[in-house]
C-alpha positions in Angstrom: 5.1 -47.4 34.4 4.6 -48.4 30.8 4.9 -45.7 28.1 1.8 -43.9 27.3 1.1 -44.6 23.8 -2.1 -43.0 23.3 -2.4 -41.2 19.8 -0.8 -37.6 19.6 -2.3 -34.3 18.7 0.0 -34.9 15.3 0.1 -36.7 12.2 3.3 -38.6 11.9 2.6 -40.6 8.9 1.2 -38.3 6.4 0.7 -39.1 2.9 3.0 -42.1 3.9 4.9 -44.2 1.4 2.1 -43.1 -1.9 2.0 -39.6 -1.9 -0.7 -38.5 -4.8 0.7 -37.1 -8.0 -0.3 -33.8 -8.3 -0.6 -33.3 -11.4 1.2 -30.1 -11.9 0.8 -28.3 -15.2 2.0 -29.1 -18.5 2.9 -32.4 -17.1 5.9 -31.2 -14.9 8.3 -32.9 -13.0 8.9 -30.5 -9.8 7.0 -27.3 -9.3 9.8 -24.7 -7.8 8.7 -21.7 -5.6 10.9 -18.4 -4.8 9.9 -17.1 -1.8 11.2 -13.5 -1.2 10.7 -13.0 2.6 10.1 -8.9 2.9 10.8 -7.8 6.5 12.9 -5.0 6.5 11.0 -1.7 8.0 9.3 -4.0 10.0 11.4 -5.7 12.6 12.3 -4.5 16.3 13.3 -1.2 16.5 13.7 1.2 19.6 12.0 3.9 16.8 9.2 1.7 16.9 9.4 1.3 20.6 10.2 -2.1 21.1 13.5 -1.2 23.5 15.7 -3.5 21.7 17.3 -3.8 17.7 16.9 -6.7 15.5 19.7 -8.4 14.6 18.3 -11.8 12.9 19.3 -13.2 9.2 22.2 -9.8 8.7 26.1 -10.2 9.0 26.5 -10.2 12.6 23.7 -12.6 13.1 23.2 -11.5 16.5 23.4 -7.9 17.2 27.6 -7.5 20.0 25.8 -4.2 20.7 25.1 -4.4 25.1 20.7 -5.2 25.8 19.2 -1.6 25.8 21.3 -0.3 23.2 20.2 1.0 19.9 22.2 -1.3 17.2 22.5 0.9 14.0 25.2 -1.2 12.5 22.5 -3.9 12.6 19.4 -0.8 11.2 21.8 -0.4 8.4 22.0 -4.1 7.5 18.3 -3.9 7.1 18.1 -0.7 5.3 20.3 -2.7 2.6 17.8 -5.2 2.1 15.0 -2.7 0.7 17.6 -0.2 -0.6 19.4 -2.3 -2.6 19.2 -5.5 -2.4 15.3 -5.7 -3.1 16.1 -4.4 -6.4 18.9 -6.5 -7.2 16.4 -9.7 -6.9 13.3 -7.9 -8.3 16.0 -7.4 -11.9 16.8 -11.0 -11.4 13.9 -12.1 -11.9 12.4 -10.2 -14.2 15.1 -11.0 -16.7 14.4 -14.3 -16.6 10.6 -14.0 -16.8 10.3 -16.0 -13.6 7.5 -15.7 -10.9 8.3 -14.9 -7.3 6.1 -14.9 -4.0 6.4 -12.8 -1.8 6.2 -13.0 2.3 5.0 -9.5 2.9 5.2 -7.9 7.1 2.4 -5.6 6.3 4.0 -3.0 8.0 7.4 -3.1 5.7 5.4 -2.9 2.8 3.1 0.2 3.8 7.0 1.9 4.6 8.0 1.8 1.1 5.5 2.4 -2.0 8.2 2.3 -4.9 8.6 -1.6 -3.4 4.7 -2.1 -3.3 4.5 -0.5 -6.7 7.2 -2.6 -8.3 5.6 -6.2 -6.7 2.4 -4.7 -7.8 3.9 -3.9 -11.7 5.8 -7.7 -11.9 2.6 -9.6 -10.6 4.2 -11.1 -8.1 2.0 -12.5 -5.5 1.4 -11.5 -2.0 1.4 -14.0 1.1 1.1 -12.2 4.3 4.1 -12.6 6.8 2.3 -10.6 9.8 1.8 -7.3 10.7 5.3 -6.9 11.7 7.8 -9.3 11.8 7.4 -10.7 14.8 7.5 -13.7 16.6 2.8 -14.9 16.8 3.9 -17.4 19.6 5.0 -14.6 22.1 1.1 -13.0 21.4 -1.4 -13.5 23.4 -4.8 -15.0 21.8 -6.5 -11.4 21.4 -3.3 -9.7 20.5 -2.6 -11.8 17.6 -6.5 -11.8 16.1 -5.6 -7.9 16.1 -2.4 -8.5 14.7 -3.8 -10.7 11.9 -6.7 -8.4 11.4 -4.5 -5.0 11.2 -1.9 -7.0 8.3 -4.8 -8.3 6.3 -6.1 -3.9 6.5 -2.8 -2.5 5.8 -1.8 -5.1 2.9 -5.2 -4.7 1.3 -4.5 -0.9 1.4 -1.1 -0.8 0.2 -1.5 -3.5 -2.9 -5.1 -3.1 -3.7 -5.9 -6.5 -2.7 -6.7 -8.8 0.2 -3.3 -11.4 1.0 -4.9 -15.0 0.2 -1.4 -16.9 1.8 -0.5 -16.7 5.4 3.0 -17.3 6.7 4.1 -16.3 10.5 8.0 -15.7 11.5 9.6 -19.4 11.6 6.4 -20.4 13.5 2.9 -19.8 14.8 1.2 -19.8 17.9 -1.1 -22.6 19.1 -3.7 -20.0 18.0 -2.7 -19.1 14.7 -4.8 -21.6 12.6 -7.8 -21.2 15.1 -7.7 -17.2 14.4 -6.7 -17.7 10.5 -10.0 -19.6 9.2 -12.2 -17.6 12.1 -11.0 -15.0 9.8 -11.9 -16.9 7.1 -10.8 -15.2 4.1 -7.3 -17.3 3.5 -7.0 -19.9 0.8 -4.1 -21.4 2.5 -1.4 -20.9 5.2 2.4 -22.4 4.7 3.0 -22.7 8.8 4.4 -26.0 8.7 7.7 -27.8 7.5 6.4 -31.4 7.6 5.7 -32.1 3.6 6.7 -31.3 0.0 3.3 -31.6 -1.1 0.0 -29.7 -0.3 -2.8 -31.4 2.2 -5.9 -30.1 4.2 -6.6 -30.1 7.9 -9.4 -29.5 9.6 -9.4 -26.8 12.0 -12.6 -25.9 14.2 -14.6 -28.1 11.8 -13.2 -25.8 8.3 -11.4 -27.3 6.0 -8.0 -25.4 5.7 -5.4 -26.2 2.7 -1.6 -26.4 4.2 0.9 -25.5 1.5 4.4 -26.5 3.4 7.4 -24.2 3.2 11.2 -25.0 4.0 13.9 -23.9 5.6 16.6 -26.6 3.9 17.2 -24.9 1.0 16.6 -21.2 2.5 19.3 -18.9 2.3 19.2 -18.0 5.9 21.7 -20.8 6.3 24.8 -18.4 5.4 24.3 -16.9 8.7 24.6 -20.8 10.0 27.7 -21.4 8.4 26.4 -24.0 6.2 26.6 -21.8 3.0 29.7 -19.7 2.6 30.1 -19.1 -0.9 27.6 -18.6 -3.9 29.3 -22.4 -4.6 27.8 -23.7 -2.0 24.1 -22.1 -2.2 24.2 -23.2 -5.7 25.4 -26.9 -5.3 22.7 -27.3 -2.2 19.9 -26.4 -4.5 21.3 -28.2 -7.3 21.2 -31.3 -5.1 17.5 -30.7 -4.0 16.9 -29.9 -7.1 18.4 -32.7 -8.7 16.9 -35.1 -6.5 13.1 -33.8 -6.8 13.2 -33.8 -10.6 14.5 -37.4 -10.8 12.0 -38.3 -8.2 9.0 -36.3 -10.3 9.4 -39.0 -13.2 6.7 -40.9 -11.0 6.0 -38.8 -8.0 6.4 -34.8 -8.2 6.8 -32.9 -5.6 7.6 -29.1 -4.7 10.5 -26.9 -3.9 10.3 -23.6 -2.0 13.4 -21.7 -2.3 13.8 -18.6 0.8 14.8 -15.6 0.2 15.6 -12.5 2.1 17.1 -9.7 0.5 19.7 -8.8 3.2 21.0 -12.1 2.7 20.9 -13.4 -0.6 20.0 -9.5 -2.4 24.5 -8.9 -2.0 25.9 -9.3 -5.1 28.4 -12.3 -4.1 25.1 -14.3 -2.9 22.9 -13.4 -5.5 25.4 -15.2 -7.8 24.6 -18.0 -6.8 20.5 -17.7 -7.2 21.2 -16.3 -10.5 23.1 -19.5 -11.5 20.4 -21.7 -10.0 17.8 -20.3 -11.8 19.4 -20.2 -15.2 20.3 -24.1 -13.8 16.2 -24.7 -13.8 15.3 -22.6 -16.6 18.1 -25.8 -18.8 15.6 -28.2 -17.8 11.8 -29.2 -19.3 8.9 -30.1 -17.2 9.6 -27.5 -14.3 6.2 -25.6 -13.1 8.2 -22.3 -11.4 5.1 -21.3 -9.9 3.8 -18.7 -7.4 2.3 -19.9 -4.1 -1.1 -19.0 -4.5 -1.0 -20.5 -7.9 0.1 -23.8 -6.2 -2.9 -23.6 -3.5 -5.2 -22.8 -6.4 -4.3 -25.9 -8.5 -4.5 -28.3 -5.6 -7.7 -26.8 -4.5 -9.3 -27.7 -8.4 -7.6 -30.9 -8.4 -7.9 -32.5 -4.7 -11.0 -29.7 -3.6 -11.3 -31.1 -0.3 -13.7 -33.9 0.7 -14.2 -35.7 4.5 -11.6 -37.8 5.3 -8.7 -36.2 3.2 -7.9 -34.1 6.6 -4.4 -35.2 7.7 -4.3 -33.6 11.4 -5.9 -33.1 14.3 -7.4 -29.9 15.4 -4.8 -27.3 17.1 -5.0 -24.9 20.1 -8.7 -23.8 20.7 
């Protein structure tokens, strides 16, 4: 039987081998995001009845503790994030006058005001992460519209202010885009990997703006073994770095840089982001930019148009 080579449900080519500038501000070369991923309060818990203890992105990556068992080795990990090492970043940053975005579980945020207060007070922008931090392609189609509904509520409470940015844990359902523009009140969503530049779908027949994250240069990895040392964090994004600026001369792109505070927020780690971002901060023509400030310049500069869409419809 010969292959079936009818087109996919996917876009394999994208913006292909010209990619439009985009025209970043003040002319740069690379626009960088910091993405603090804010989770903790919200993951599995037997407190919150979900029989089982997260152990994801925390020292033991991977809870030894039998199925059934409450892990509070792994709770404490957790608790370190927003206890600590929250703070440690939020100081970071504000000493070096640099943005951050922030991938809110609605849920973790409404647990702790002094953290919602202190995003709120460094005007740090809000993408939502879910309601919890959970994983949208276990939900069913009505459980996650409630989900996303209940996040967008409690967010909107707790900060004053709808999220415009959606982003799901590593990846959404088959439903998630369907449910996000039925919603209809997002300026973009960042579920995908597949670009370092901004594009549009169409979903249903709405236009939808897709601002791509990354996992390369997230700091998840040290649970992987591939960063072991703030040396290594460092050089990895020095190299992307590097690469992207030298590329920007003709053809800028972006760089989203993951965080999660009970990762990168220990001292040892945190070296390392403090010495990349004193690393940027030596070079001219770098946009450090939130990610709604991103969505909102490639919405005034490529507002969308028939025919810019570059995939297909997905789920229903």
């Amino acid at each position: 039987m010969p292959p079936d080579t009818s087109p996919l449900n996917r876009d394999l080519i994208g913006y292909g081998a010209n990619p439009p500038h985009p025209q970043w501000p003040g002319n740069a070369r690379i626009a960088v995001n910091f993405v603090l991923n804010y989770e903790e309060g919200s993951e599995a818990s037997f407190l919150d009845g979900d029989g089982r203890s997260e152990a994801a992105h925390t020292e033991a990556m991977g809870s030894p503790v039998p199925a059934g068992e409450r892990d509070l080795a792994a709770e404490g990990m957790f608790e370190y994030g927003v206890r600590v090492g929250f703070w440690r970043i939020l100081r970071l940053f504000a000493q070096r006058n640099l943005p951050l975005t922030v991938f809110a579980c609605a849920l973790a945020i409404e647990r702790h005001p002094p953290a919602a207060a202190a995003i709120k007070e460094a005007g740090h922008d809000i993408c939502c992460h879910g309601w919890r931090w959970e994983e949208h392609y276990r939900l069913d189609r009505e459980t996650e519209r409630e989900h996303i509904r209940m996040a967008i509520e409690s967010l909107t409470r707790t900060m004053g202010s709808r999220p415009l940015g959606w982003y799901c844990r590593y990846g959404p359902s088959v439903n998630t885009r369907a449910l996000l523009t039925e919603e209809g009140g997002f300026l973009y969503d960042s579920d995908c990997y597949n670009d370092e530049l901004p594009y549009w779908v169409l979903q249903d027949g709405k236009p939808q703006l897709i601002v791509p994250y990354s996992l390369v240069s997230n700091d998840s990895k040290y649970g992987r073994g591939v960063f072991g040392t703030a040396d290594d964090y460092f050089t990895f994004l020095k190299d992307q770095f590097d690469m992207l600026y030298a590329e920007g001369e003709s053809a800028p792109k972006m760089m989203s840089c993951g965080l999660h505070m009970r990762v990168i927020g220990h001292p040892a780690r945190a070296a390392g982001l403090a010495r990349f971002m004193d690393y940027i901060q030596g070079h001219d023509r770098v946009w450090v930019a939130k990610r709604i400030e991103i969505a909102e310049h490639w919405r005034r500069t490529f507002p969308y148009a028939p025919g810019m869409e570059q995939i297909a419809k997905v789920g229903s």
